[in-house]
C-alpha positions as a Markdown table, in Angstrom:
| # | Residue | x | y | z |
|---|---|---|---|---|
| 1 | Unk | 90.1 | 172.0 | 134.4 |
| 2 | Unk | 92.3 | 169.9 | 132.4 |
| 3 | Unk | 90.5 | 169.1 | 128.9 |
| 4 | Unk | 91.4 | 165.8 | 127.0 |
| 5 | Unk | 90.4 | 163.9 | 124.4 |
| 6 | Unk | 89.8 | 159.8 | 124.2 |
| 7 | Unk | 88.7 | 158.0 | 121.3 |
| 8 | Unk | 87.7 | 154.4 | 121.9 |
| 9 | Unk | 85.9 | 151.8 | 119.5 |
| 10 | Unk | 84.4 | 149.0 | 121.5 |
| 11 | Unk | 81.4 | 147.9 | 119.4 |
| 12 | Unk | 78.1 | 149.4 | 118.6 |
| 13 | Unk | 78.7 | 152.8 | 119.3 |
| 14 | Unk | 74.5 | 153.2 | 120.9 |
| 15 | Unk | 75.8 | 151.0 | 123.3 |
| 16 | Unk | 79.1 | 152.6 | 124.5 |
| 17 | Unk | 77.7 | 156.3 | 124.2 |
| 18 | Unk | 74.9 | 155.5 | 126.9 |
| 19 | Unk | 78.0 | 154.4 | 129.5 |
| 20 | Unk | 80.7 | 157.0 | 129.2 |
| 21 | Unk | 77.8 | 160.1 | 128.9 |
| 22 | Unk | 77.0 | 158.9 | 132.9 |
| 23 | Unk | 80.8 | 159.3 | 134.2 |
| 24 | Unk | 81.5 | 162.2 | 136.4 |
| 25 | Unk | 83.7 | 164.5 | 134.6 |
| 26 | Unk | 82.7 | 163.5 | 131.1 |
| 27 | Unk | 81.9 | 166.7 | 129.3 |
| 28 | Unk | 80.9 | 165.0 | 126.0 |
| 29 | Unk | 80.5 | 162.1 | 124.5 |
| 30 | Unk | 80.3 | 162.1 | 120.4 |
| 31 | Unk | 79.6 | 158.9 | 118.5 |
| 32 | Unk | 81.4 | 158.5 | 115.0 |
| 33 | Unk | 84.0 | 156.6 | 113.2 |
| 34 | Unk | 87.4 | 157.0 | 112.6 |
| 35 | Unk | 90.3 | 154.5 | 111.2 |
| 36 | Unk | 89.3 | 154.5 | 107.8 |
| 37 | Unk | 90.4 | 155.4 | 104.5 |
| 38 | Unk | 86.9 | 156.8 | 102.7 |
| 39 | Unk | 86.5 | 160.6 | 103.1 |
| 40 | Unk | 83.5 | 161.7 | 105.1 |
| 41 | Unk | 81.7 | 158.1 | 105.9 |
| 42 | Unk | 78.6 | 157.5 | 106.9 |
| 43 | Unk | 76.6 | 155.1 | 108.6 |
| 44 | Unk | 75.5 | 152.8 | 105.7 |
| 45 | Unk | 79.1 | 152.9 | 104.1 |
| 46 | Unk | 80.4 | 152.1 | 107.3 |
| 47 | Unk | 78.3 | 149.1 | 107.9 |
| 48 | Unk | 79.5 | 147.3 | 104.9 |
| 49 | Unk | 82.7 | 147.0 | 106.4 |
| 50 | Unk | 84.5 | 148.3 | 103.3 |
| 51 | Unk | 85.6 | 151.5 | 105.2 |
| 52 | Unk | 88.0 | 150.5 | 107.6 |
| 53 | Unk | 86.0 | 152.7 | 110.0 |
| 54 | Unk | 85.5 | 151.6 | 113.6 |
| 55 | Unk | 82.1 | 152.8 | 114.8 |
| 56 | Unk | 83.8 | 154.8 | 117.9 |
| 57 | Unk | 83.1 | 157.5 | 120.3 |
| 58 | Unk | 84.9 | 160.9 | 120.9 |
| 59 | Unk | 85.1 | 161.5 | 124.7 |
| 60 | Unk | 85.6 | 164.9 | 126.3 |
| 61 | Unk | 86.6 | 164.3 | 129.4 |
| 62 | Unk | 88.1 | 166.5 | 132.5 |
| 63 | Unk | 91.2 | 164.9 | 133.3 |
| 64 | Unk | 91.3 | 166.5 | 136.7 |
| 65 | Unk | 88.1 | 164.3 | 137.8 |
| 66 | Unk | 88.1 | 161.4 | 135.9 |
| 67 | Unk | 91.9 | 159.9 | 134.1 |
| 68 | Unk | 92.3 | 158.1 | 130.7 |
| 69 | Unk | 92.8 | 155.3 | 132.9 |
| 70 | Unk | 89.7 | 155.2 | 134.7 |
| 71 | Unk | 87.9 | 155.2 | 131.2 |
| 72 | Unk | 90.6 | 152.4 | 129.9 |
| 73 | Unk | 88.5 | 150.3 | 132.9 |
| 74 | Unk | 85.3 | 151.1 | 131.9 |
| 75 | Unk | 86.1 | 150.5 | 128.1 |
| 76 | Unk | 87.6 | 146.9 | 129.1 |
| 77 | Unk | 85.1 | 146.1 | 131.3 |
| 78 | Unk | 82.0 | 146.8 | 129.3 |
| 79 | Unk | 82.9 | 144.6 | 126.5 |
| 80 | Unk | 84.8 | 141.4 | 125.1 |
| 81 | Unk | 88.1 | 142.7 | 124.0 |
| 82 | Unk | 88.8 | 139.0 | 123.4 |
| 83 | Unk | 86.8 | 138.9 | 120.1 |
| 84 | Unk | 88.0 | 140.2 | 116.9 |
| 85 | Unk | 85.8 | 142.2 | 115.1 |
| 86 | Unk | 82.9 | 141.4 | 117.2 |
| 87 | Unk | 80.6 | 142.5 | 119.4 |
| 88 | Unk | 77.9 | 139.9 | 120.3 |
| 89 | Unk | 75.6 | 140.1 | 117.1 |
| 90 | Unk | 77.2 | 142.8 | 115.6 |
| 91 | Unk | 80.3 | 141.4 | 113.2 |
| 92 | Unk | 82.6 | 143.4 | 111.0 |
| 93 | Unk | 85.7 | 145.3 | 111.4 |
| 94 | Unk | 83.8 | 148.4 | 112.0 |
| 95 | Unk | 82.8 | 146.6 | 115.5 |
| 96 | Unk | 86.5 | 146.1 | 116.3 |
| 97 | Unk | 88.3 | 146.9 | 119.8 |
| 98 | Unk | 90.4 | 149.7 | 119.2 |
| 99 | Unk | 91.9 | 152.6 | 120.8 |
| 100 | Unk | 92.5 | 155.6 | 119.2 |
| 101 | Unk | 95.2 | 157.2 | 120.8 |
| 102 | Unk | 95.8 | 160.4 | 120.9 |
| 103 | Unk | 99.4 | 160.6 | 121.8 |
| 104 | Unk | 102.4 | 158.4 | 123.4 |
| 105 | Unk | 101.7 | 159.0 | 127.0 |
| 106 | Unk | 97.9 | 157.3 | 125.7 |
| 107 | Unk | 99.4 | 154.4 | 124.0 |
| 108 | Unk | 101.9 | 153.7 | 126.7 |
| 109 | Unk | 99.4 | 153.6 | 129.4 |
| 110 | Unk | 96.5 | 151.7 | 127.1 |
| 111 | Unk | 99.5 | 149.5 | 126.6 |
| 112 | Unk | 100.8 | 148.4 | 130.3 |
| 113 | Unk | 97.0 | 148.6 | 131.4 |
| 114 | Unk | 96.5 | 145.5 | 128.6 |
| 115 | Unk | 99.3 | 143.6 | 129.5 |
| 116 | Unk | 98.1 | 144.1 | 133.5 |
| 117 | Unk | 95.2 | 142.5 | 132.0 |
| 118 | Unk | 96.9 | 139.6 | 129.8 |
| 119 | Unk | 99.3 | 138.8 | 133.2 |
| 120 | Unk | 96.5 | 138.8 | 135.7 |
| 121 | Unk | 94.5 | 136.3 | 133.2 |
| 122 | Unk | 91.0 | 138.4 | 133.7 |
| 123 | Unk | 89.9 | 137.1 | 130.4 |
| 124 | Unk | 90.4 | 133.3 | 129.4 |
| 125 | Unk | 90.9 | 134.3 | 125.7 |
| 126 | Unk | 94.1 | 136.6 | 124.3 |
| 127 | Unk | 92.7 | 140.5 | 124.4 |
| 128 | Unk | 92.7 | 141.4 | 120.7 |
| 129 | Unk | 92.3 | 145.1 | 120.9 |
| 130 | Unk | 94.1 | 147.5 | 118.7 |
| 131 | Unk | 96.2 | 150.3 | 119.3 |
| 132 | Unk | 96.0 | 153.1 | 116.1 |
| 133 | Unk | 97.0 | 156.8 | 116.1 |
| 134 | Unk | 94.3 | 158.7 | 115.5 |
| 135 | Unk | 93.1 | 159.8 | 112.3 |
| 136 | Unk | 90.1 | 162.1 | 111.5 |
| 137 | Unk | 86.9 | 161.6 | 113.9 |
| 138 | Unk | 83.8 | 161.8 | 112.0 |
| 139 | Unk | 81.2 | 162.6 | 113.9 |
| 140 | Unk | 78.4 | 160.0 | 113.2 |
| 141 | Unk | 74.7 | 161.3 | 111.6 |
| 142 | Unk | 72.6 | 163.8 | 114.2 |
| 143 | Unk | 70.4 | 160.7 | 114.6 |
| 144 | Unk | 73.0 | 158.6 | 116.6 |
| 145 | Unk | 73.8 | 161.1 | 118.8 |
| 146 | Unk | 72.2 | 160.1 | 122.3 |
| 147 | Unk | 70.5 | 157.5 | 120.7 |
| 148 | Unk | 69.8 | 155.4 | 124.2 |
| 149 | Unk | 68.8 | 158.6 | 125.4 |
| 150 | Unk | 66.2 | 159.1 | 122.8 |
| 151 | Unk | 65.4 | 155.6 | 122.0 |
| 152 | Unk | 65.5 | 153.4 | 125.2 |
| 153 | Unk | 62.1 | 151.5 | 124.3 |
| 154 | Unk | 63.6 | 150.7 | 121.2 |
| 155 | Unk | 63.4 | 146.6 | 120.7 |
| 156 | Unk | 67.3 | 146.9 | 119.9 |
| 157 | Unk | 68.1 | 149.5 | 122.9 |
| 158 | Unk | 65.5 | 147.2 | 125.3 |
| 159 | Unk | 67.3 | 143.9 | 124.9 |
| 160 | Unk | 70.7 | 144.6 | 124.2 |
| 161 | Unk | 71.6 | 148.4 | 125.4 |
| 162 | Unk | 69.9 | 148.9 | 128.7 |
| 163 | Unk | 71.3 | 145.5 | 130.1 |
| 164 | Unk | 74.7 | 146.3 | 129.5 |
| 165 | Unk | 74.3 | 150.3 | 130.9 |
| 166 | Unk | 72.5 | 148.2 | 133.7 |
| 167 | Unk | 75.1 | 146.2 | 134.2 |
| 168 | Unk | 77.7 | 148.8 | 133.9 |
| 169 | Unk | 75.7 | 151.2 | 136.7 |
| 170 | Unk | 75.7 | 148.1 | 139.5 |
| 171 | Unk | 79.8 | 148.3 | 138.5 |
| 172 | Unk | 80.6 | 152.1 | 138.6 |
| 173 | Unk | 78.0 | 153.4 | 141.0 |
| 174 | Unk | 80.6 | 156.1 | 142.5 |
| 175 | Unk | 81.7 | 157.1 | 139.1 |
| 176 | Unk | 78.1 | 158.2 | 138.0 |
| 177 | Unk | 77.0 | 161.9 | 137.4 |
């Protein structure tokens, strides 16, 4: 078993957590935020946006079943990458597409799988995710853990989660657990 680590901010973090937990060789998935500069944030400071916290997840992941690459697809394929600080409803820098990278063989690879994406023109719009070492992970409130799991009848998880893990299921089907 080869252990790594991925940290990727692609929006509302209830959202993301309910696609990577169903990947085959995903050990964990840990919701939180990272690339900010307040101490030990938490999910109302993080909201207003004054943190410079991405809402983000921590993925363990076995690297001998599943690559960084293979969760660089998912990542860019389950939201718009072409909108800054945005993610549908949810606005603010703390919604921005970012990755976290955890070393230079991550950035270098995050980096030639974007401009793959920016030469084959699979979005119409410039992709406007970030590249940031990482900082400290926070690991978000016990509440946002698994939150789709625990909450899919939720007005917010019935019309705007479960469509895109939908989606994102008809996309990966031989990936799933």
């Amino acid at each position: 078993m080869q252990i790594e680590i991925a940290t990727l901010g692609n929006g509302c973090f209830w959202c993301t957590e309910a696609i990577f937990q169903q990947l085959k060789g995903v050990l964990k998935v840990t919701s939180g935020y990272c690339g900010g500069h307040m101490l030990n944030p938490d999910y109302k400071s993080v909201c207003t946006g004054e943190t410079g916290h991405a809402e983000c997840l921590e993925i363990e992941f076995d690297a001998d079943i599943i690559k960084f690459e293979d969760l660089l697809e998912i990542f860019w394929k389950t939201h718009d990458p072409t909108t800054l600080n945005r993610q549908g409803g949810d606005i603010g820098t703390q919604y921005r597409s970012v990755i976290f990278y955890h070393n230079t063989s991550q950035l270098e690879i995050a980096k030639t799988f974007r401009e793959q994406l920016e030469n084959s023109k699979v979005f119409s719009n410039t992709i406007v995710t970030s590249f940031e070492p990482i900082s400290k992970f926070y690991p978000a409130e016990d509440y946002h853990q698994g939150y789709f799991l625990e909450n899919g009848h939720n007005p917010y998880c019935e019309m705007v989660v479960r469509p895109k893990v939908e989606k994102f299921k008809k996309m990966f089907s031989t990936s799933l657990k």
